[in-house]
C-alpha positions in Angstrom: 22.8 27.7 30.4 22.1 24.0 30.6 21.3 22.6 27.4 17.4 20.4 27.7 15.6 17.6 24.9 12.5 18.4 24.3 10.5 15.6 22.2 7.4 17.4 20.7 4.7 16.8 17.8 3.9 19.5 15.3 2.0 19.5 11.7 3.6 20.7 8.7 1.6 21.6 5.2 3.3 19.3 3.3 5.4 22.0 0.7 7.1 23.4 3.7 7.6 19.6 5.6 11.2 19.0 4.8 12.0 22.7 5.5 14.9 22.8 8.6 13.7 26.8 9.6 9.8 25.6 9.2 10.6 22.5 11.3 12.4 25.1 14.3 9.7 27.5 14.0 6.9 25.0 14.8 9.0 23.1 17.4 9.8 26.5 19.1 6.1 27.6 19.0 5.1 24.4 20.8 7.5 24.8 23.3 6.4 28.0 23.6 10.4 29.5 23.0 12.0 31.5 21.0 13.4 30.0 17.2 17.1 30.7 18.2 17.1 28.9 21.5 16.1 25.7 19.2 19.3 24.0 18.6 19.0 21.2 16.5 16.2 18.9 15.8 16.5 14.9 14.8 13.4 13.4 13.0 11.8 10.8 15.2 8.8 9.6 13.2 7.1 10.9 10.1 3.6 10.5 8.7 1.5 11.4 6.2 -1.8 12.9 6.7 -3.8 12.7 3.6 -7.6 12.2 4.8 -8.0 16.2 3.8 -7.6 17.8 0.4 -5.0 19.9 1.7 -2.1 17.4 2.9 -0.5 17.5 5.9 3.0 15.9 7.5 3.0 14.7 11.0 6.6 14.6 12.8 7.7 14.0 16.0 11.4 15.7 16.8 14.1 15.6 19.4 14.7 19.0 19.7 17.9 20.8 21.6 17.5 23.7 23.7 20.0 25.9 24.2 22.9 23.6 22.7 23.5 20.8 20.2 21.8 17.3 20.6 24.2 14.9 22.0 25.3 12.3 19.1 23.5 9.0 18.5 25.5 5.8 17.3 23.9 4.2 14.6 22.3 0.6 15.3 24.4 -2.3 15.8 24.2 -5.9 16.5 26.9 -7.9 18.7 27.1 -11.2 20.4 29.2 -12.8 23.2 31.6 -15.4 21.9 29.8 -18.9 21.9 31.9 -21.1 24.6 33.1 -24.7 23.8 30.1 -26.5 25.2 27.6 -24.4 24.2 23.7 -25.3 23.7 22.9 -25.9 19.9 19.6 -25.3 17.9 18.4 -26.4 14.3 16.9 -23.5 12.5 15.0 -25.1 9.9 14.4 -22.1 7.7 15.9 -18.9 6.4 13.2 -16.4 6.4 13.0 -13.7 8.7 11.3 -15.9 11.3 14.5 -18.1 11.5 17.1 -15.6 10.7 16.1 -13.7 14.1 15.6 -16.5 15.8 19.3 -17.3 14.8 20.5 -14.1 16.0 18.6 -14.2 19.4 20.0 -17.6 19.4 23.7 -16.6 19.6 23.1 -13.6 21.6 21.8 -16.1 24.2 24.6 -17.9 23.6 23.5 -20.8 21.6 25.1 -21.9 18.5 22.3 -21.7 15.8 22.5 -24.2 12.7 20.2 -22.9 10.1 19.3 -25.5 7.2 17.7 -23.9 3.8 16.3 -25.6 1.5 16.8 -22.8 -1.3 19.9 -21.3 -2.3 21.7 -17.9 -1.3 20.0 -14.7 -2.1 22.3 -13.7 -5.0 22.2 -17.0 -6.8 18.4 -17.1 -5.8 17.9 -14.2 -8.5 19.2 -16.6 -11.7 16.8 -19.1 -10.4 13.6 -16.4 -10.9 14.4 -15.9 -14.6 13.2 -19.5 -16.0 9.7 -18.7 -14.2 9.5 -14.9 -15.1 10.6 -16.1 -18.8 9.8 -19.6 -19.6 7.2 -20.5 -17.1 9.0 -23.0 -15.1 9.4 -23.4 -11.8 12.8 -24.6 -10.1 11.2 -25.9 -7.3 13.3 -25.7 -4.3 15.0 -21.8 -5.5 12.2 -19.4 -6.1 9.9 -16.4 -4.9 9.0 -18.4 -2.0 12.3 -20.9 -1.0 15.7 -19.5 -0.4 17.6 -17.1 2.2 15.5 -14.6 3.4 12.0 -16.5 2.1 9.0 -15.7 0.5 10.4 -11.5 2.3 13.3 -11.2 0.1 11.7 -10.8 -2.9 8.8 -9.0 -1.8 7.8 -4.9 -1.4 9.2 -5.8 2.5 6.7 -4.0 4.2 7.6 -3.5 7.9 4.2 -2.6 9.5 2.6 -5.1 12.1 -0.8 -4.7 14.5 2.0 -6.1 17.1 1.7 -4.0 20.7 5.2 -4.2 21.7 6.7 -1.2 20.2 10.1 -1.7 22.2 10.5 -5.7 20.2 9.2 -3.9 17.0 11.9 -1.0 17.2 14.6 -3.7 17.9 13.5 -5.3 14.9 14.2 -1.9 12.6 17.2 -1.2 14.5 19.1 -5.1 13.3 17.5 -4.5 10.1 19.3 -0.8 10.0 22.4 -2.7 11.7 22.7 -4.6 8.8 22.2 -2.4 5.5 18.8 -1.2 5.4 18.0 2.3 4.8 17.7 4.6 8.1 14.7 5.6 7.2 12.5 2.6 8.3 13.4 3.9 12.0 11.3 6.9 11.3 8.6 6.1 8.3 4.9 5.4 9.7 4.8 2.6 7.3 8.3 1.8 6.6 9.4 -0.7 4.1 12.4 -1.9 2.3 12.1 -2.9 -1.4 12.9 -5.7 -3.2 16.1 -4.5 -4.4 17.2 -4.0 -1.2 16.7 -6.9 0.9 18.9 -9.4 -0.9 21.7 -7.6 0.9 20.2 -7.1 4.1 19.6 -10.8 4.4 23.3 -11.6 3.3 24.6 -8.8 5.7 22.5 -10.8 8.5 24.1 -14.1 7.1 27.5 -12.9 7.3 26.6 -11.6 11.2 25.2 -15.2 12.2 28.5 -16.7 10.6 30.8 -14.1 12.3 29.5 -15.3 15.5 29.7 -19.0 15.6 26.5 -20.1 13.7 26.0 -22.0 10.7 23.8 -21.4 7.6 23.5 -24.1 5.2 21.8 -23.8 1.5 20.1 -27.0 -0.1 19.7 -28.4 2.9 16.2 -29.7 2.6 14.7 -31.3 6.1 13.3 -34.4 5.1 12.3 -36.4 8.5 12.7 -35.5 12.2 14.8 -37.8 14.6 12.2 -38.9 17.5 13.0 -40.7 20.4 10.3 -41.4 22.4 7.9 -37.9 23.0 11.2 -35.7 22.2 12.5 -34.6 19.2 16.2 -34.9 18.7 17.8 -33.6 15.5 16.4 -34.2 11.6 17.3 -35.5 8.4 18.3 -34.0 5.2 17.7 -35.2 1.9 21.5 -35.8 1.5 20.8 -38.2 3.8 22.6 -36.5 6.8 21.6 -36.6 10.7 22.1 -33.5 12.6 21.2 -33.0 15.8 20.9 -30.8 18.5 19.0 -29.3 21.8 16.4 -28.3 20.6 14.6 -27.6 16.6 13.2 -24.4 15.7 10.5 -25.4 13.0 10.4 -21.5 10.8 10.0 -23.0 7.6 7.2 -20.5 6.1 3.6 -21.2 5.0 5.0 -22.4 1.6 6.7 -26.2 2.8 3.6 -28.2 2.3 6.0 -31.3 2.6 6.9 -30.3 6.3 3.2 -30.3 7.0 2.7 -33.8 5.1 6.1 -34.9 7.4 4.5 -33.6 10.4 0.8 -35.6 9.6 2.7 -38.7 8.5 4.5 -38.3 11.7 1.0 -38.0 13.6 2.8 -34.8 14.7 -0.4 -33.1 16.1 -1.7 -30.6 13.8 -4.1 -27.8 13.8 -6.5 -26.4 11.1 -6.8 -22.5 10.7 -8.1 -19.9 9.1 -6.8 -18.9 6.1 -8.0 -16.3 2.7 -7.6 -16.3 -0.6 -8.5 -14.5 -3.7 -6.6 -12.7 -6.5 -4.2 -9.6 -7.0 -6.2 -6.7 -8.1 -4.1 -4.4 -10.3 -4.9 -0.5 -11.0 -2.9 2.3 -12.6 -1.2 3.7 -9.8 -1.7 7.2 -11.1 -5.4 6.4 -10.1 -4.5 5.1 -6.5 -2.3 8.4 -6.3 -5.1 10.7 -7.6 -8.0 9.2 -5.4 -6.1 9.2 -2.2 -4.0 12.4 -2.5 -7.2 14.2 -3.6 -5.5 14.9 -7.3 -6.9 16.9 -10.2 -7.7 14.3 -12.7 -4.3 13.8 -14.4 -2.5 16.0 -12.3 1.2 14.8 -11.3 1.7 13.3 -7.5 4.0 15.6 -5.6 7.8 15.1 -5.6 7.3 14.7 -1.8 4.4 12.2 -1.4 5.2 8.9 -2.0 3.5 6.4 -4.5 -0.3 5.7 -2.4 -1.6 2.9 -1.1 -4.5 1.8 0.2 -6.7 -0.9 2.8 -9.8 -1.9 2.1 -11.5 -4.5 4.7 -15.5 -5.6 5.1 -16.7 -8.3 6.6 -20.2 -10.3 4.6 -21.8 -13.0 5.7 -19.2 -13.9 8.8 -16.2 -14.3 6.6 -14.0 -11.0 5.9 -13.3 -9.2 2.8 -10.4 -7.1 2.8 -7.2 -6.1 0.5 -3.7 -7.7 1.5 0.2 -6.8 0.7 -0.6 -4.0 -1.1 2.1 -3.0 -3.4 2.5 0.8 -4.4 4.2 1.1 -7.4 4.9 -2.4 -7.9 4.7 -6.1 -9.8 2.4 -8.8 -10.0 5.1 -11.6 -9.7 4.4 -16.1 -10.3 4.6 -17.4 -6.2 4.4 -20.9 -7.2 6.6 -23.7 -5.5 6.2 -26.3 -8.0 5.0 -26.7 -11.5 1.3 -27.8 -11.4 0.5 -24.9 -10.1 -0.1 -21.2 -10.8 0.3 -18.6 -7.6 0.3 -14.8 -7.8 1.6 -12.0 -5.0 3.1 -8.4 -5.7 6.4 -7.0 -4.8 7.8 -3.7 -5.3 11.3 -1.8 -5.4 12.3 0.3 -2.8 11.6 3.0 -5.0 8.4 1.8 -6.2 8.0 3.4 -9.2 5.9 1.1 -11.7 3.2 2.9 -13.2 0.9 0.3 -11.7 -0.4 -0.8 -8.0 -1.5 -4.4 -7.2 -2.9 -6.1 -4.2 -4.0 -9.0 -2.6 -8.3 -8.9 -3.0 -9.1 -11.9 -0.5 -11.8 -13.5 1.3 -11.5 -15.9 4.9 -11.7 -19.4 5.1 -12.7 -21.3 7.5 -11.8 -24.1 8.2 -15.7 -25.7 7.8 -15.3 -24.0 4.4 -13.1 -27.3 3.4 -14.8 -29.9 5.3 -15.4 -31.8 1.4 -11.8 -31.8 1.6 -11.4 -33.7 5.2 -12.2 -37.3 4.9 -9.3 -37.8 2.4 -6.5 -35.0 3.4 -7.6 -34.9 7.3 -5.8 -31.6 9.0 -4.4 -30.8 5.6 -7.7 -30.0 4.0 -7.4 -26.2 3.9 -3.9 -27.2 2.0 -5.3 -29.3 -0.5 -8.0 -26.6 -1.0 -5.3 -24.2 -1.4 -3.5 -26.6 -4.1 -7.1 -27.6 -6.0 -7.2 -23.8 -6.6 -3.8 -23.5 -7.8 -3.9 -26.2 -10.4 -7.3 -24.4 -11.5 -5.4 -21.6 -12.0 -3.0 -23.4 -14.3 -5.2 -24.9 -16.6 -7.2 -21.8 -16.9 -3.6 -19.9 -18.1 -3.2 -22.6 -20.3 0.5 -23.3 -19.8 3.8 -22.0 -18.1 3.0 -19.5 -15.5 -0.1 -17.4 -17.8 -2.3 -16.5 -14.7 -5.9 -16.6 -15.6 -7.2 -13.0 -16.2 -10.5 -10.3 -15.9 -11.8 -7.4 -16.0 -13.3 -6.0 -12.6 -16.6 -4.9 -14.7 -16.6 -8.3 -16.3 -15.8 -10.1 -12.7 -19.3 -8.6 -11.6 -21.1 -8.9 -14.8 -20.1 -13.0 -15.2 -18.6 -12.7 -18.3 -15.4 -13.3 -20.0 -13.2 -10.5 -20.9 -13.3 -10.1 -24.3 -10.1 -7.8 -23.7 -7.4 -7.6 -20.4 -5.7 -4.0 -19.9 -2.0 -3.8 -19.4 -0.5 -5.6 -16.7 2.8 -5.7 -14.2 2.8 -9.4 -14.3 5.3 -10.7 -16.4 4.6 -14.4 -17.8 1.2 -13.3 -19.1 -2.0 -13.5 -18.9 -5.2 -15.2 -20.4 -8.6 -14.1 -20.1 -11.0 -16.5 -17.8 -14.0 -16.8 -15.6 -12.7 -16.0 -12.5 -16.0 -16.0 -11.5 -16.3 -19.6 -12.3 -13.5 -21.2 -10.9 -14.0 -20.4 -7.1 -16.4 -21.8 -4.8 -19.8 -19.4 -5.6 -20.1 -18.4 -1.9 -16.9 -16.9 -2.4 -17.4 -15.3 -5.7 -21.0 -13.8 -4.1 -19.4 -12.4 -1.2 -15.9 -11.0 -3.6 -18.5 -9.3 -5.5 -20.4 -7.7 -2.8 -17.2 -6.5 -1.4 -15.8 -5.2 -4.5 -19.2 -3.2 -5.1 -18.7 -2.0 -1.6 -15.1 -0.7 -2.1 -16.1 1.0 -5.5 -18.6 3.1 -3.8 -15.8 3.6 -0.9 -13.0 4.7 -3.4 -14.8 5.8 -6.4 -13.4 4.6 -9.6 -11.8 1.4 -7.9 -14.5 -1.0 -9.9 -13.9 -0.2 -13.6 -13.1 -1.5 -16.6 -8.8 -0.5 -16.2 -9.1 -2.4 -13.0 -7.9 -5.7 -13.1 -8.1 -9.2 -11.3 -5.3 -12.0 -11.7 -5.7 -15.6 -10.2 -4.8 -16.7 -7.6 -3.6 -15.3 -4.0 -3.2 -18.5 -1.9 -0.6 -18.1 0.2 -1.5 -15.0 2.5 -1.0 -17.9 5.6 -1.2 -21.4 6.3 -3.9 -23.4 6.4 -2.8 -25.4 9.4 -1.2 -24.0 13.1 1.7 -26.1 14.7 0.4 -26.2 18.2 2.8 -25.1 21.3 2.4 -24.5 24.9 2.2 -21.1 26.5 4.8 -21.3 28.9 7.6 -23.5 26.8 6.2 -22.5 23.3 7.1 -26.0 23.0 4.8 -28.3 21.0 2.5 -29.7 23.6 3.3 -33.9 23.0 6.8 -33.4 21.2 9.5 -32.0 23.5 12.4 -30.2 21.8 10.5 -28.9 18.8 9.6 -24.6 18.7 6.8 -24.3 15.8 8.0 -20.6 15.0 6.9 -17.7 12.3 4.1 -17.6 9.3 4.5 -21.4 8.6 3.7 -22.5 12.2 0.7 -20.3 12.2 2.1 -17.2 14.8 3.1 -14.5 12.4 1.9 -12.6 9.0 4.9 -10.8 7.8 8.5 -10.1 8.2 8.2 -8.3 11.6 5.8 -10.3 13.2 7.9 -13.8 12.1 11.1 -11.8 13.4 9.7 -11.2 16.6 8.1 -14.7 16.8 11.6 -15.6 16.1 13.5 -13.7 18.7 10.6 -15.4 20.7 10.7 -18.7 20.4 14.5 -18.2 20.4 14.5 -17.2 24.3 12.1 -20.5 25.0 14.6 -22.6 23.0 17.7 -21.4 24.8 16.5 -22.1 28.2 
């Protein structure tokens, strides 16, 4: 009897989801067959269904008929050797923008040099210690600068709204290809972790090298080399020319001196929308008990992972929503120099700290900054940005204390005569957050936070807390490109590319804006 795959869909409660015989027993009743016809089964995709009290698992299987599955290779990446002349392009930037650009790069055939301003992942990880400990930022080697970017030290959550799915799969599979768990190929809302992603990004690394590229560390672009309307190679602060056929500009949303290079340059810019606001931090046994419909202190289930939540309003033509949330995770210091105090959250792969934390942000537009424009010009949503940051810093009082409140005191105007317990490390100092935003911001934060506590009850409250500030959920200013090229429109040879140029929001979406721009820049 021939052996037939069958792809089907079936609903498990969620005690009897990782059961093989429950899994063959659905897959069989869908296909209307007997259970001992089912061969085997391969998980495909898995989801959690939690809108119910009684929780339910989603999974799509490959299953066998009459026979075995045939085998599956796992994911792998490979390039053609790079020939003598080939075409070369500057990567300036090592997050996952420019790291898949410099992979698409070589499997075109191009020889990808990729200049980094930060340092290696592993020595990256000494250069977080002086800000986690002594409040000091190292300036060109933190949670933002360095191989892999502002990603590698992050919760490295893979979702994205992209409509591709074949690009986005790609994506997982080089990730997979390269060290991270399998599991991303089959989680609804995959991610990574923190303590994962260092070697991920080194794997990748070693890959470009294997292959004929080059990745350099400290290697800070500090002008571009123009001849006439194209751009032909760039300067590093060593004082070094490189150039090449083309310059793929995936430098992140954090290299405010790029933008200032770019404006100086009369580079033409764009302004954007952008948000900001704080990280909002909860117990996460509370996120867990609210979504998973828990008996008050009841324990989460060994088989449902640590909950998270979205949260999104729109008041008064500018949205409202939560960002990055972190399950399980840290409040960590974001700031790139040391003026300045920035917050964001990160998690383990595991993410198993008894607190949640996520971005709570409102939009910007860009006539939200026009004060700003007749001194900074294009730049104004960035010098916005950095107003609010050095805020920030003198309301911590020093180091990298993050100004602190209550959610209850946030709405009420007052100062917290107390803060609860916190994830974030350098500490924290009561404030009036309320005061030291613009007030058509804090009116419409409070709104939405009202709204979301009658949404998810018990998410305004006194345990519920608010750290300042979350700036850098984008840039403030779009690198314009054509639509056919993706070539900026008056500056030949440069590829604006990823979160910094003003095309992507996260690690997928910069990788495929990466892989991309890479195809344009090999042609």
């Amino acid at each position: 009897m021939a052996v037939s795959i069958e792809t089907v869909d079936i609903i498990l409660p969620l005690d009897r989801s990782e059961d093989e015989s429950a899994r063959r027993q659905a897959a069989a009743a869908k296909l209307q067959i007997s259970a001992d016809r089912i061969g085997e089964t391969r998980l495909r995709k898995h989801s959690i269904d939690a809108r119910q009290r009684t929780i339910k698992v989603q999974l799509r299987l490959d299953v066998s008929v009459d026979g075995p599955l045939p085998a599956e290779e796992s994911p792998k990446w490979s390039a053609p050797a790079l020939s003598a002349n080939a075409k070369t392009a500057i990567i300036v930037g090592c997050g996952p923008a420019g790291l898949f650009a410099a992979l698409r790069c070589l499997e075109n055939g191009v020889k990808p040099i990729v200049l980094e301003r930060g340092k290696d992942a592993s020595a990256r990880r000494f250069d977080l210690a002086p800000i986690l400990r002594e409040g000091r930022v190292i300036e060109e080697s933190n949670y933002c600068f360095g191989e892999g970017g502002a990603g590698t030290f992050s919760d490295g959550k893979l979702y994205t709204r992209a409509t591709k799915r074949g690009p986005v799969a790609r994506v997982y599979e080089i990730l997979v290809a390269h060290g991270a768990p399998d599991q991303i190929l089959t989680d609804a809302h995959p991610h990574i972790g923190s303590n994962l992603l260092p070697n991920v990004v080194k794997a990748i690394r070693a890959s470009i090298i294997a292959a004929g590229g080059e990745v350099r560390f400290q290697t800070k672009v500090v002008d571009f080399l123009i001849s006439g309307n194209r751009l032909q190679g760039v300067v590093t602060a060593d004082g070094n020319e490189i150039t090449a056929d083309s310059v793929i500009l995936a430098t992140g949303h954090s290299a405010r001196d790029i933008y200032r290079l770019l404006a100086a340059k009369k580079i033409l810019l764009e302004q954007k929308a952008f948000a900001i606001g704080f990280r909002i931090e909860h117990p996460q046994p509370f996120i867990d008990g609210v979504q998973y419909h828990l008996p008050r202190g009841a324990p989460r289930p060994d088989l449902l992972p640590a909950a998270r939540y979205r949260l999104a309003t729109k008041i008064r033509d500018r949205g409202v929503h939560s960002f990055c949330m972190c399950p399980g995770g840290w409040i960590v210091p974001a700031s790139t120099e040391n003026d300045e105090v920035v917050v964001n959250g990160m998690s383990l792969s595991r993410r198993d700290s008894p607190f949640a934390n996520s971005g709570l942000v409102s939009t910007i537009e860009p006539e939200d900054v026009k004060s700003f424009e007749e001194e900074h010009g294009v730049l104004a949503g960035m010098a916005f940005q950095k107003q609010i940051e050095r805020s920030a810093k003198t309301a911590g009082g020093g180091g990298q204390v993050a100004p602190g409140q209550r959610v209850t005191d946030y709405l009420n105007g007052k100062i917290s005569a107390t803060l609860p317990e916190t994830s974030y490390f350098p500490g924290m100092k009561a404030a009036p957050l309320h005061e030291l935003l613009p007030s058509g911001f804090t009116s419409r934060m409070r709104e939405g936070l009202e709204l979301f506590g009658r949404q998810m009850h018990g998410y305004v409250s006194s345990e519920a807390l608010l750290l300042g500030f979350e700036t850098r959920t984008s840039s403030p200013v779009r690198i314009p490109r054509r639509d056919d090229t993706l070539e900026h429109p008056e500056l030949h040879g440069l590829f604006p590319c990823g979160e910094g140029a003003g095309y992507a929001g996260g690690i997928v979406s910069a990788a495929l804006d990466g892989m991309r721009i890479a195809d344009a820049a090999s042609v």
